[in-house]
C-alpha positions, 0 to 999 in steps of 0.5 A, spaced: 901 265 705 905 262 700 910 266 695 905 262 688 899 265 692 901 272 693 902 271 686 896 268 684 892 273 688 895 279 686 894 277 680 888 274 680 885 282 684 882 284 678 877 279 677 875 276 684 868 282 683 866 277 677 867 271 681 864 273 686 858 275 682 858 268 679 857 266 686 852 271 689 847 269 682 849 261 683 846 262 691 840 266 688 838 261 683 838 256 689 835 261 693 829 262 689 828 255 687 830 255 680 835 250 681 833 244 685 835 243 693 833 236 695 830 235 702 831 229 705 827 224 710 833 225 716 836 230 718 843 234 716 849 237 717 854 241 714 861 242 716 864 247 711 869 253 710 868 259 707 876 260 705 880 255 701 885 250 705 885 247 711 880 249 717 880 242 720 874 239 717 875 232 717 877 233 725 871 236 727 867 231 722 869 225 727 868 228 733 861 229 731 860 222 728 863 219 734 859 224 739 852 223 735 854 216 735 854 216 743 847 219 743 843 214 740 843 216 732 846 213 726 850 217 723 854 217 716 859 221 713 858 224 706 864 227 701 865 228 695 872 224 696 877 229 693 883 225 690 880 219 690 880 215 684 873 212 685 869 214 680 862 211 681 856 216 683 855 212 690 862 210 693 862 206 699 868 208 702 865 203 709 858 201 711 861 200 719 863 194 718 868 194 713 873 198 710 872 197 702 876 201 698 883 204 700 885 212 700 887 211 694 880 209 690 876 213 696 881 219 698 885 220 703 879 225 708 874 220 707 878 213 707 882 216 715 875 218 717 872 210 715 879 207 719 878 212 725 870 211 726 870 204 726 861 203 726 860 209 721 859 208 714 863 213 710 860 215 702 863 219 697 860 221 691 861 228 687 853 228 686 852 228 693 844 227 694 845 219 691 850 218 697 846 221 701 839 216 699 844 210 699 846 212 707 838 212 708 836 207 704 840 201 704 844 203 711 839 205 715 842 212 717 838 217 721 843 223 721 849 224 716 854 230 716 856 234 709 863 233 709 866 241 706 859 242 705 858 249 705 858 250 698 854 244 696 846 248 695 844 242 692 842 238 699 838 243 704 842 241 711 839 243 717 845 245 721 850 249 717 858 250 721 863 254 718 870 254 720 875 258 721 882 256 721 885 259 727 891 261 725 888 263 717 881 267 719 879 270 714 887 270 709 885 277 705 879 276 705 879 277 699 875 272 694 878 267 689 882 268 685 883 274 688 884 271 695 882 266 700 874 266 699 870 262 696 864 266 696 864 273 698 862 274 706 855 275 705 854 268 704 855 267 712 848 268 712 846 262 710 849 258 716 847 257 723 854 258 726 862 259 726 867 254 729 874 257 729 878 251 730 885 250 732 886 256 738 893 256 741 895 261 746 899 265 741 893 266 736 887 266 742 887 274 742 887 275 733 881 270 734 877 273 740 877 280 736 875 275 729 870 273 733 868 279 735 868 282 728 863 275 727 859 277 731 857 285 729 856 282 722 852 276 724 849 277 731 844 272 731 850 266 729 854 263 736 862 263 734 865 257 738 873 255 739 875 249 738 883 247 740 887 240 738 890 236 743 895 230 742 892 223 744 898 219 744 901 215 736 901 210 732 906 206 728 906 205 721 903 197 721 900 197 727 894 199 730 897 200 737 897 207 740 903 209 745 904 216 748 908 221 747 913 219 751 914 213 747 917 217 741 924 216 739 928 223 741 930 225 734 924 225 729 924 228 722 918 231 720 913 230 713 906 233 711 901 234 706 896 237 709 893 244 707 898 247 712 903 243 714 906 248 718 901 247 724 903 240 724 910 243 725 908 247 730 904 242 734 910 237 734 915 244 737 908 245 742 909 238 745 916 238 746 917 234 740 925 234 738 925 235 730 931 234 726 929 236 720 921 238 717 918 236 710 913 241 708 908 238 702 903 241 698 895 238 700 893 231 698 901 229 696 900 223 694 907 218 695 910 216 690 916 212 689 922 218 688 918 222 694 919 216 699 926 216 696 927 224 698 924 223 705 929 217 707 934 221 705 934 228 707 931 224 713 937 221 714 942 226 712 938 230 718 940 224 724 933 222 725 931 216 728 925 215 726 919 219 722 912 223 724 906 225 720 900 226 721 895 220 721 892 223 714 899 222 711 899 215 715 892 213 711 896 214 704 902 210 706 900 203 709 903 200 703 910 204 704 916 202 707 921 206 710 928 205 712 926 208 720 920 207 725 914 212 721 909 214 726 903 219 726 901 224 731 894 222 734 889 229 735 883 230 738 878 236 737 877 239 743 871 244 742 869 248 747 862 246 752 858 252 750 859 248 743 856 242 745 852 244 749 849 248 741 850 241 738 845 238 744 840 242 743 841 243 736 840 236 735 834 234 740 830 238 736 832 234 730 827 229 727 830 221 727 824 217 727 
């Protein structure tokens, strides 16, 4: 945690009870049906977080495109395309075939999932049930994923994961703006299972006691762990993907994502020599006078080429830098307890 967020969260203690209570009346109106939850002709999925920050959504969102796709549905993604200047109620980021707007109309999330999920139309819009329609309706899509949907009560799912980050948990399980929650804990109610995502060696014994407290609170909901795994880069310009092994020796590291420091981290766990790391805040976008400050420090640092992750590389493909930049290619790797939830999750599902 950063020294800001300590900061903001010892601050902000006094009021989590209110916002807390703000959420628990919003949830009860949805409950109750005095506010509207649409139900729609085919089937949802949410993927979502109950504390602020990165969990790995966008990940688990294309692996379960992908997954979906190979078992005969047509899956689209829906966001709401934070970051993303396009203000439409319905933004087509891509229909499967063509990649309409870039990350920065579409935000930088949903435009990686469109290039990364070629076949997969991708949607955003801050109102999220006309993206879904136009999905449905003029896309012919017979499953869609929520993207961070867990707070989104307006569109009734029928499956609901929550992440975990596994080297965040629960943060101080305090709520906003007290803490890391979104909601208070009782809201895990409303979901049909918990992914904790990004095991490692070294969190693996936090994360089994995490999961164990889960599963006392929540007996009836399965908790599932999920890893990443490197599958080779990918050079700024081109499409190509290389090994590991082809990476130039002396690299200087950048991120803009929620947690940048896992993206060091996996760099140092797969042997990756870093001359220097860039930690930037999320949804950085890359200006002019940054681009500047990561070729020099990149080369006061002796580095011989740049790494990102491939979320970072989506909002640079009209940038240039004076050395090779490329990007980490990652794969989710659940664990199959999980897909074989997700198996039979889905057969249950009615797509006709």
């Amino acid at each position: 945690m950063t020294d800001n967020f300590s900061t903001l969260f010892f601050l902000g203690r006094p009021f989590s009870p209110l916002y807390s209570a703000v959420m628990k009346a919003r949830e009860t109106l949805y409950r109750k049906g005095l506010k509207r939850c649409y139900h729609l002709s085919v089937p949802i999925i949410s993927v979502g977080n109950l504390t602020m920050g990165g969990t790995g959504k966008t990940p688990m969102i294309a692996h379960l495109a992908s997954q979906l796709s190979k078992k005969g549905f047509r899956p689209a993604i829906i966001s709401r395309g934070y970051g993303g200047a396009a203000g439409n109620k319905v933004n087509v980021v891509s229909d499967g075939k063509t990649l309409f707007l870039d990350a920065a109309a579409a935000g930088d999330e949903p435009c990686f999932l469109a290039k990364a999920l070629p076949g997969i139309p991708v949607l955003t819009g801050i109102v999220r049930v006309l993206p879904c329609r136009h999905a449905i309706d003029q896309l012919g899509c017979n499953i869609l994923l929520l993207d961070d949907g867990f707070q989104h009560l307006s569109v009734h799912r029928d499956l609901d994961l929550v992440l975990f980050s596994g080297s965040k948990l629960a943060g101080n399980s305090r709520v906003f703006p007290g803490g890391d929650l979104r909601e208070p804990v009782s809201a895990l109610k409303r979901c049909h299972g918990f992914i904790l995502t990004g095991i490692t060696e070294t969190n693996r014994n936090r994360c089994i006691q995490f999961s164990e407290l889960l599963q006392q609170r929540f007996p009836q909901k399965p908790v599932f762990f999920s890893s990443y795994q490197p599958v080779g880069t990918t050079e700024l310009g081109s499409d190509k993907i290389d090994t590991l092994s082809s990476l130039p020796t002396s690299l200087y590291g950048f991120s803009g994502i929620a947690q940048p420091e896992l993206f060091r981290k996996s760099l140092e766990e797969n042997n990756l020599s870093l001359s220097g790391f860039m930690a930037l805040k999320d949804h950085q976008p890359y200006n002019p006078l940054l681009l500047k400050k990561i070729n020099n420090q990149a080369a006061k640092s002796g580095a011989s080429a740049l790494i990102t992750t491939e979320k970072d590389l989506i909002k640079l493909q009209k940038s240039s830098f004076q050395l090779p930049c490329f990007a980490l290619k990652m794969e989710v790797r659940p664990e199959p307890s999980f897909e074989a939830f997700i198996n039979e999750k889905v057969a249950g599902f009615n797509t006709d």
